[in-house]
N, C-alpha and C positions, 0 to 999 in steps of 0.2 A: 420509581425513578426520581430522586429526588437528592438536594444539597445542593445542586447549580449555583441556586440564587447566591449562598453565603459566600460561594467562592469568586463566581464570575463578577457580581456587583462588589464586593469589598476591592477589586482592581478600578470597576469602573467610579468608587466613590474620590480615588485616591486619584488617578486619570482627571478627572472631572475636577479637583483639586488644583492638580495641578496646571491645567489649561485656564483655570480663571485667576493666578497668581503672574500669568505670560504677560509679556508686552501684548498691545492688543494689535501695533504694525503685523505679527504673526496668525491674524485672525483669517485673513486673505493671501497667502502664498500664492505666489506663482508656481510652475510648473517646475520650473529650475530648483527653486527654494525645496518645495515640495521633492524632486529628487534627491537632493544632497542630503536633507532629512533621514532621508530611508535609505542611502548612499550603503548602509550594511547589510541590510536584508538581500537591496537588489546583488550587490558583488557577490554575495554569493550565492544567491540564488541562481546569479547569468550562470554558475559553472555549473551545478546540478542541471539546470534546463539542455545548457550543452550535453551534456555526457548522456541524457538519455534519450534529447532529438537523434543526436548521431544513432545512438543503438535501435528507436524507434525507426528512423528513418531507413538504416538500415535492416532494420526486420522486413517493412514492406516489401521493400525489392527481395528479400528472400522468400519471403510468399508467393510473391508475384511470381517466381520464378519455377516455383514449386509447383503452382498451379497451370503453367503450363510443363513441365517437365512430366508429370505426376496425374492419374484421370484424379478428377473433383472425390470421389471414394477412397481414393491414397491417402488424401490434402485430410480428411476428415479423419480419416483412424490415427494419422500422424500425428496431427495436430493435438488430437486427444490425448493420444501417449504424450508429447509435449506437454500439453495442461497438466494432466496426472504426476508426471517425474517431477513437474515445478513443482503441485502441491506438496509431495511426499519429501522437496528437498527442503522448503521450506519450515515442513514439521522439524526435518533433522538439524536443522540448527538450533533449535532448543532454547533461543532466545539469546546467543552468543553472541551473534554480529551486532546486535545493537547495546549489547554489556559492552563488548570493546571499547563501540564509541566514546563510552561515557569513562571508562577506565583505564585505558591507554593513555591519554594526556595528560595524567596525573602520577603515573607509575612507570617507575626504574626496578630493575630490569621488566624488558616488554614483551619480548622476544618466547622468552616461554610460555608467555601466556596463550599471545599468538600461536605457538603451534599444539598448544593442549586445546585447543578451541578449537582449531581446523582439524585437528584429530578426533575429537568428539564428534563433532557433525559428520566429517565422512563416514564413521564407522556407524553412526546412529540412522545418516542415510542409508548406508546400503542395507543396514537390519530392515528398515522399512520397505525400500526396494524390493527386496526378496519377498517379503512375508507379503507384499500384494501381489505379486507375480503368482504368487501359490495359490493365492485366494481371489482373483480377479476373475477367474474363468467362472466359479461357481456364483460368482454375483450377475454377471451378465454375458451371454456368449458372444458379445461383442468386444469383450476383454479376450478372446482369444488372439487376438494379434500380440499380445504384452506376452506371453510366455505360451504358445503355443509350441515353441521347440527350448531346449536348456539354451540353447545362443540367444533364443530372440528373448528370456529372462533374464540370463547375462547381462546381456545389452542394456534392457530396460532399469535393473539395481544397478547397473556401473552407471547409468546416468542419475538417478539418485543422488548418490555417493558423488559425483564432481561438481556437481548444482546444488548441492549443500556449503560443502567448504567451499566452491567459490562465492556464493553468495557471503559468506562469513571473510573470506579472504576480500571481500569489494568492501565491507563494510569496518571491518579491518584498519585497511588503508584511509578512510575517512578519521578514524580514532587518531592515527599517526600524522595526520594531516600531510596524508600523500597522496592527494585524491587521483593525481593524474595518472597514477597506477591502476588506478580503476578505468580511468578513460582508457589508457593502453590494454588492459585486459578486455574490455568490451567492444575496442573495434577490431584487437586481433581473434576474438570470437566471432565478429561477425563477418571477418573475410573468410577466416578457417572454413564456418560450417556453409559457407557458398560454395567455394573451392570442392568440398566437401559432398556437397549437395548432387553437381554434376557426376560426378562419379561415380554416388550410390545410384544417379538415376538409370545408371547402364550394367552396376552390379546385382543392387537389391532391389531393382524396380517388377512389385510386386503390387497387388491389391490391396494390401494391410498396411500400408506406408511404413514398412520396414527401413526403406533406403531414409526417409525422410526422419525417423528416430534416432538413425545409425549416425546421417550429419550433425544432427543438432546436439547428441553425446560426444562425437568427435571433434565439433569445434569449440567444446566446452573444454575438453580436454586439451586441447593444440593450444588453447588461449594462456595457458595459463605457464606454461614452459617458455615462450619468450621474457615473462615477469620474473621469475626463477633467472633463467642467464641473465636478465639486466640486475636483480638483486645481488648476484654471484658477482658480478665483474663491481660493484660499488661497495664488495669488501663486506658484504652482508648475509649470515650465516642464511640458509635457505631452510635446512633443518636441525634447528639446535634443538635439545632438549627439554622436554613437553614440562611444565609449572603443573601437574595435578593438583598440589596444595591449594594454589592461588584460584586455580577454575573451580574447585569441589566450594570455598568458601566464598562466591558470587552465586550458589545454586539459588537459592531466593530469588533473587532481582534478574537472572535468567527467565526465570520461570514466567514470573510479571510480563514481561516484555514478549514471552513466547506468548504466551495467550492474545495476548494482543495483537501481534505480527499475522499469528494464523486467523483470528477473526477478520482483519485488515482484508487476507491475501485469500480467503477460502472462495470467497464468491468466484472474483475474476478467473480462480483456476480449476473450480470444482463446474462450473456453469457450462463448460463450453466440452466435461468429460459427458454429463447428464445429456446436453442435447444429441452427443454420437446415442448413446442406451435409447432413450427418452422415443427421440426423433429417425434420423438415418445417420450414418457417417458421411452422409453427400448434405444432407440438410447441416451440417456443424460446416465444413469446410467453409461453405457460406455465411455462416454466422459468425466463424472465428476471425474471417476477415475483418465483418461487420465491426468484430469486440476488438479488433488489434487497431481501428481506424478512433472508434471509440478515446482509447488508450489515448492517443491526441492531444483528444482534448483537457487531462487532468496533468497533463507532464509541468503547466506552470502553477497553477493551486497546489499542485503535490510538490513542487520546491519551494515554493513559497511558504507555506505551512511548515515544512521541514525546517528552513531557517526560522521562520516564526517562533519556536518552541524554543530552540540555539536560546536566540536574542532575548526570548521572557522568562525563561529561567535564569538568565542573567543578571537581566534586569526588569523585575516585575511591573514598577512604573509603568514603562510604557508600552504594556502589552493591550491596552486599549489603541492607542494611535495607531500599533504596528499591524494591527489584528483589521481597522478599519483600511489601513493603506494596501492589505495583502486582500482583503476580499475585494475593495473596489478594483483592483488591477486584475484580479480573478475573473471580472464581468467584463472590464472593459476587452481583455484580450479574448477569452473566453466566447462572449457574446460573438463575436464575427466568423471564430472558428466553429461554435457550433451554428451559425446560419450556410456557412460553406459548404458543411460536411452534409447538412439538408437537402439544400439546392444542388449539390454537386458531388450526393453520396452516389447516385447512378453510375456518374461518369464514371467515379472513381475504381467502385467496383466491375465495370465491364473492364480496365484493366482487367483482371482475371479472370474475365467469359463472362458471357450473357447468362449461364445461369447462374452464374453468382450476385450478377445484378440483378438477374429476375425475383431471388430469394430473397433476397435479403435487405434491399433498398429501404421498404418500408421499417423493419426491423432498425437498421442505420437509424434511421430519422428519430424512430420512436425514442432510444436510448441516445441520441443525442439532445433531448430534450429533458430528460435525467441528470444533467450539467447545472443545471439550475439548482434543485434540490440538495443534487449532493455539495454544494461547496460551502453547506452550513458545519456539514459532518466532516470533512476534510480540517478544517479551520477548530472543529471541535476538541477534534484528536492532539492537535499539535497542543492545546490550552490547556487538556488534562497531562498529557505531558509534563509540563512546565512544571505546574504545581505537582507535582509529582502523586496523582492519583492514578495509578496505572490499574490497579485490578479491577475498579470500580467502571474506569472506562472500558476495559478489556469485557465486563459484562453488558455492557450497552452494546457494543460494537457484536458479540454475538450473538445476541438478541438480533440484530440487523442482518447480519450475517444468515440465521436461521432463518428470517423471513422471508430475505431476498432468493436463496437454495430453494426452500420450501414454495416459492409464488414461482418460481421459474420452472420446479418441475410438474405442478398442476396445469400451468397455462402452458408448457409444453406438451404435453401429453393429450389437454382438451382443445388445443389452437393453435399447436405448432410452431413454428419460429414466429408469426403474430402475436398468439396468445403470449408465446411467453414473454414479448417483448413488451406489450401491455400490461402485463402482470406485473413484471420488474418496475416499467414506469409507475405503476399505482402503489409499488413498495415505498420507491424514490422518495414518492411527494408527501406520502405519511411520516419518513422518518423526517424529511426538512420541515415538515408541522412540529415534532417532536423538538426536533433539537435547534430549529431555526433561532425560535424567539430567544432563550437565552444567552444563544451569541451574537444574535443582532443584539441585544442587550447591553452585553459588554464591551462589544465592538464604539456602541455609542455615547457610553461613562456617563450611564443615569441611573445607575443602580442606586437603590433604596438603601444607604449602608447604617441608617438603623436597623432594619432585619437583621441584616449579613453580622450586625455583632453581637446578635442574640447567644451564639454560643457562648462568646465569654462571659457573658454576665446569667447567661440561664440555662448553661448545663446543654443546651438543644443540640443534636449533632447536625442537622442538616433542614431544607426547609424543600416543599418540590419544585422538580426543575419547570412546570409548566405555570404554577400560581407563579411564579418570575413574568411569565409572558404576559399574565392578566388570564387566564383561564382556570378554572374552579377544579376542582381537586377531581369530581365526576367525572368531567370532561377528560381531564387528564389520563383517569383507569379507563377510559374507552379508548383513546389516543394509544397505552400501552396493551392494551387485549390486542390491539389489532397488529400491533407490532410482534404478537406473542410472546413478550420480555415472560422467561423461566423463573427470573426471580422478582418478587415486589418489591419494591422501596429500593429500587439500586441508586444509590447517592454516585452523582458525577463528580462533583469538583465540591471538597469537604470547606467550610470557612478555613482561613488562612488564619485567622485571627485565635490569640489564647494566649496563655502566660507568657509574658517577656516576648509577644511578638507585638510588630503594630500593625493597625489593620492593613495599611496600603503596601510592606513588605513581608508577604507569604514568606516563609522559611521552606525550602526544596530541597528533599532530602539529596543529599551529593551520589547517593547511588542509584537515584532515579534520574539525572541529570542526565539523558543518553536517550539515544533514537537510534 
């Protein structure tokens, strides 16, 4: 695991440059001062925060509702197919929705590109959909709720297939900078599958949470035909003619960002199918609350980071400033919401019956204390981003990925929804050992940027990312065995520095520019 240092420190020598050249009145801002500063980050950060408290928020009370609508065994096998259709739609995007972003803004005509990308993913989702439906029963018999009859497989790839391309059609709208199309498609999903919800509780209300698959496909599907009539009435073709050309030559820089995506996305969706297999399908129900309360707590580090990467791939300067102003705001908010969800994860969960709270309270707590660790890795992501080393990061992040899967289904299986919440936390604190020190590094523009310009002058590709932190190279391979990183020497963030660049502005390649 190594190259941090060249990258991260060659911003922080330039950062650090540039704060000792300021008026030194700038040395003690005020609070006011200090907001108009960051005046970009936050404006757009408020709107991502919004769109996904709304859809957060309104998840809750669809749970909430489902948990009494539904016995706690329903809530769990739904929920699961839930997990499962999200991961299998997120493979089917193939790395599409986050190409648009970075390539919509820049290109006339757009429109085709847009519908050969939604048409990739639907159809890649439903290939996927299917072919686990076929193969799910023989991996665990508790996949037989997912295709136990040709309807209930049906069911399960048609939702695939519309939580692929909607996920691509939300991130879409971001490239076009029409974000509020994504707002309107996420709260008319979340009215749809409520509406929805009550229905199937009186049609498909079965022990396999049928009815509870059937809503959450349905209101994926109802979401998306109000967008369609309001594109239709503003004179805007709904389905023009697919760009295969233009999609087939972005397949590279797809791909980058798919790896990434699904290392990101594997945990939170793959963790909560293992505890139904693992544990019971009544033991998840309680835990997926546990993991949806969780969710919470990352909705402002995760827009904050998201814009972070915008703003330093723009402007490389001040990704030390930006990087120190998005973590300290990460704790300050952070910090109270995870004492809340602590002190008041009981309450919260007996909304959904006493044994939901009985289950899982502790579990709550455990992985709200995982908030801490992880917002070194959150902040990491957005900085590999920037600089445009996407594969490099993409194998750090599955290395993390593997461990956190791997620790969750041992201490599930030997300790139950404890064990495995212990296990997870003891993932946590290894990887923010990991990857802490050198973006607290950066964050604070004291990088060594003699090292960081060793490449140009001696050939060296990269230096490790933990001798950044002050710890010795042994230290380091003990730090990565535990993490079971697959491969050695994965360089994170390569020097910026080399012919015809200067140290303190990295060159970012314009096809990696995109989240």
């Amino acid at each position: 695991m190594t190259g941090a240092r060249a990258g991260f420190e060659a911003y922080g020598a330039s950062e650090q440059g540039r704060r000792t050249s300021l008026p030194s009145r700038s040395s003690q801002p005020g609070v006011t001062v200090t907001l108009r500063r960051h005046r970009d980050l936050l404006s757009n950060a408020s709107s991502l925060v919004a769109t996904t408290g709304v859809a957060s928020a309104l998840g809750f009370i669809y749970w909430a509702l489902a948990a009494r609508l539904f016995t706690q065994q329903a809530v769990g096998y739904g929920s699961a197919a839930v997990s499962a259709l999200t991961l299998l739609g997120t493979f089917g995007m193939f790395g599409l929705g986050t190409v648009l972003i970075g390539e919509l803004p820049r290109r006339r005509p757009r429109a085709g590109l847009v519908a050969a990308a939604l048409l990739a993913s639907a159809l890649g989702s439903m290939v996927l959909g299917l072919g686990f439906a076929v193969v799910a029963p023989s991996i665990s018999e508790r996949f037989w709720h997912i295709s136990g009859t040709p309807g209930e497989a049906a069911l399960f790839a048609a939702g695939v297939m519309v939580t692929g391309a909607s996920l691509v059609f939300d991130q879409a709208t971001i490239g076009l900078m029409r974000g509020g199309l994504q707002l309107a498609r996420n709260v008319a999903f979340a009215v749809a599958k409520l509406i929805a919800l009550f229905a199937a509780a009186v049609i498909l209300h079965n022990q396999y949470g049928v009815g509870i698959t059937a809503s959450w496909v349905a209101g994926t599907a109802v979401s998306l035909v109000p967008v369609a009539i309001w594109l239709r009435l503003k004179g805007t073709r709904v389905l023009p003619r697919p760009d295969w050309r233009v999609l087939r030559g972005l397949g590279r820089t797809a791909v980058a960002h798919s790896w990434l995506n699904i290392a990101i996305t594997v945990p939170w969706s793959l963790i909560p199918v293992l505890v139904t297999v693992i544990i019971s399908p009544s033991a998840n129900a309680a835990f997926y609350v546990a993991w949806m309360l969780i969710n919470f707590l990352y909705i402002v580090p995760g827009a904050l980071s998201t814009v972070l990467f915008a703003v330093a791939a723009a402007d490389p300067h001040m990704i030390a400033s930006k990087l120190r102003f998005t973590m300290r705001l990460s704790l300050l908010i952070g910090l109270p919401v995870m004492a809340a969800l602590i002190l008041g994860g009981h309450l919260a969960l007996s909304i959904f019956g006493a044994r939901y709270a009985h289950a899982a309270t502790l579990p709550l707590s455990l992985l709200a204390i995982g908030y801490l660790p992880a917002i070194p890795k959150i902040h990491y992501i957005a900085v590999c981003r920037a600089v445009g080393n996407i594969p490099r990061a993409a194998a750090v992040m599955t290395a993390a990925a593997t461990s956190e899967v791997t620790a969750a289904a041992l201490g599930g299986a030997s300790g139950g929804l404890k064990g495995l919440s212990l296990a997870l936390l003891g993932v946590y604190l290894v990887e923010g050992l990991v990857i802490g020190p050198a973006v607290l590094r950066a964050a604070m523009g004291r990088g060594r940027h003699r090292r960081a310009e060793a490449p140009a002058t001696a050939g060296h590709g990269a230096t490790p990312l933990l001798a950044d932190a002050g710890l010795p190279e042994r230290q380091e391979a003990g730090i990565l065995a535990l993490l079971s990183l697959a491969t050695p020497a994965v360089s994170i963030i390569p020097s910026p520095v080399g012919p015809g660049r200067h140290p303190g502005r990295p060159g970012v390649p314009a096809a990696d520019k995109a989240d």
